[in-house]
N, C-alpha and C positions, 0 to 999 in steps of 0.2 A: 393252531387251529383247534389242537385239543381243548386249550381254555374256554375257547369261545363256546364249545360246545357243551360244556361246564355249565356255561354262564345262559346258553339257549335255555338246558332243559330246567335249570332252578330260575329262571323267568316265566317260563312254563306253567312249572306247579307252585309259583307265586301268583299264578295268574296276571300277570305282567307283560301281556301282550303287547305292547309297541314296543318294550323294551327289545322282548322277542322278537320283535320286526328287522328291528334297526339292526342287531346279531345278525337275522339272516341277510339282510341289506348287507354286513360289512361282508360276511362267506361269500356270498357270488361276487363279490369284488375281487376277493381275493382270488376265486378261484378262475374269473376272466383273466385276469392279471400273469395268474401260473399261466393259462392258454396261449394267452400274447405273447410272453418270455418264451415255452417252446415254439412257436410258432417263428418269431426270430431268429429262433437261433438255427431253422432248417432255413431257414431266408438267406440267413451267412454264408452256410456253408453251400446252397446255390448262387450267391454271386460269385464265392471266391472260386468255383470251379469254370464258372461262365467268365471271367474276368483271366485266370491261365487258359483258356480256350482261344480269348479275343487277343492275350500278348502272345501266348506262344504259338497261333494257329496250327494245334493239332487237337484234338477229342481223342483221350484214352477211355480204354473199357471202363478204367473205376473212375472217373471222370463221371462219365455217363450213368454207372450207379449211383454215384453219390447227387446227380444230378434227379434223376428218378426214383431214388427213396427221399430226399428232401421233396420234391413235388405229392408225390404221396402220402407225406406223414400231413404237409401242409392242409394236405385234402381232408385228411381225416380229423385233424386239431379244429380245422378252420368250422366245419359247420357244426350248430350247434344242437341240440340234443332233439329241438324239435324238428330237426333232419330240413328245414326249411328256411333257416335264415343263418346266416356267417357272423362270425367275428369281427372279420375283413372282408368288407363289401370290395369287388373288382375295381372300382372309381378309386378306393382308399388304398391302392399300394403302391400306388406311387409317390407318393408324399410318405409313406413308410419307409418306402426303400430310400431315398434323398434323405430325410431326415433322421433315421435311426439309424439304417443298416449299412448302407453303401459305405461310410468311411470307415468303418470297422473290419466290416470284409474285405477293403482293398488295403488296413496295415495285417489284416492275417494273412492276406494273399500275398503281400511282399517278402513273406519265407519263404513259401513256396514255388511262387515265379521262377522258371528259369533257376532253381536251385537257391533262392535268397541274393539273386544275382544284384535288385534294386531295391533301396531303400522305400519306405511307405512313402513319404514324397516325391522321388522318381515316379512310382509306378503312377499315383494319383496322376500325374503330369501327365502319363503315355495314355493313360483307360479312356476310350470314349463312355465314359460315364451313362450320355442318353441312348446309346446304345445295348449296354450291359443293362439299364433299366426297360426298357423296352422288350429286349428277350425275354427276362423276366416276367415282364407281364401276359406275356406272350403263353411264356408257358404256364401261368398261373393259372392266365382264363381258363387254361382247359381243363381246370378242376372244378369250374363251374360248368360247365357241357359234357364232360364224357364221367362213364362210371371208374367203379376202381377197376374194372375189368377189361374196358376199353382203352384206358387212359397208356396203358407202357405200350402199344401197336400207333396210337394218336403220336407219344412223346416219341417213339423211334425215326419217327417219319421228319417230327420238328427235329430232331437234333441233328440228322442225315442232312440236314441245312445247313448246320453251324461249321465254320472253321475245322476242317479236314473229319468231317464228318463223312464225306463220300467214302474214304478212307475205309474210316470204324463200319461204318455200314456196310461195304465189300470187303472185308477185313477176310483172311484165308480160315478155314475151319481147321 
């Protein structure tokens, strides 16, 4: 990126204006691209905790963090500077998660399952797949509807749903 930015401001003071264009055309490419990449990679690391939720039906505490700090960052990655429009429109994640992310999350989730108990093809074979996609979206949308403020009271209520979530939610002090 350093280059490019070389090459922005001596297009600049060449007065070489499309050149200049096309420069900042490639940067916001680049820099959607970085967004997308983190944005996936908290995508992962919520299936693969919704995905040991759905085999081992239990919700641990760092479960549930790791499930609502990925919701969270997502929130915050996902909109974009003019605070009004997304990266990832709510229609567009489910074709992201089937296509990019779901079989990656379920051969990282096959270490962790049940202690690396199943191979990444076992586990693929057990997962209800439209299910762990569907949670997902589930809890996604509601980075579209509630603030960052509302959003872990909204997310404690979905997760008190999931697979031994009564549990985590009455869990002893």
């Amino acid at each position: 990126m350093t280059q490019e930015l070389i090459d922005l401001r001596t297009c600049l003071l060449e007065g070489r204006y499309a050149d200049a264009l096309a420069i900042i055309d490639e940067l916001e490419g680049m820099s959607k691209q970085a967004i997308l990449r983190n944005i996936e990679a908290y995508l992962n690391i919520l299936l693969i905790h919704l995905i040991k939720n759905q085999v081992e039906q239990r919700l641990t505490a760092s479960w549930v963090t790791s499930i609502r700090n990925s919701i969270r960052q997502i929130k915050k990655l996902n909109i974009k500077e003019n605070k009004t429009s997304y990266y990832i429109n709510l229609d567009e994640w489910e074709n992201l998660i089937e296509e990019e992310v779901m079989e990656d999350a379920i051969a990282d989730a096959s270490e962790e399952v049940m202690n690396g108990k199943f191979t990444r093809s076992q586990l693929s074979a057990m997962v209800d797949k439209n299910h762990i996609i569907a949670t997902a979206i589930n809890l996604l949308a509601l980075t579209y509807t509630y603030s960052p403020k509302e959003l872990p009271a909204i997310m404690d209520d979905y997760l008190s749903q999931l697979a031994g979530g009564e549990n985590w939610i009455n869990r002893e002090k």
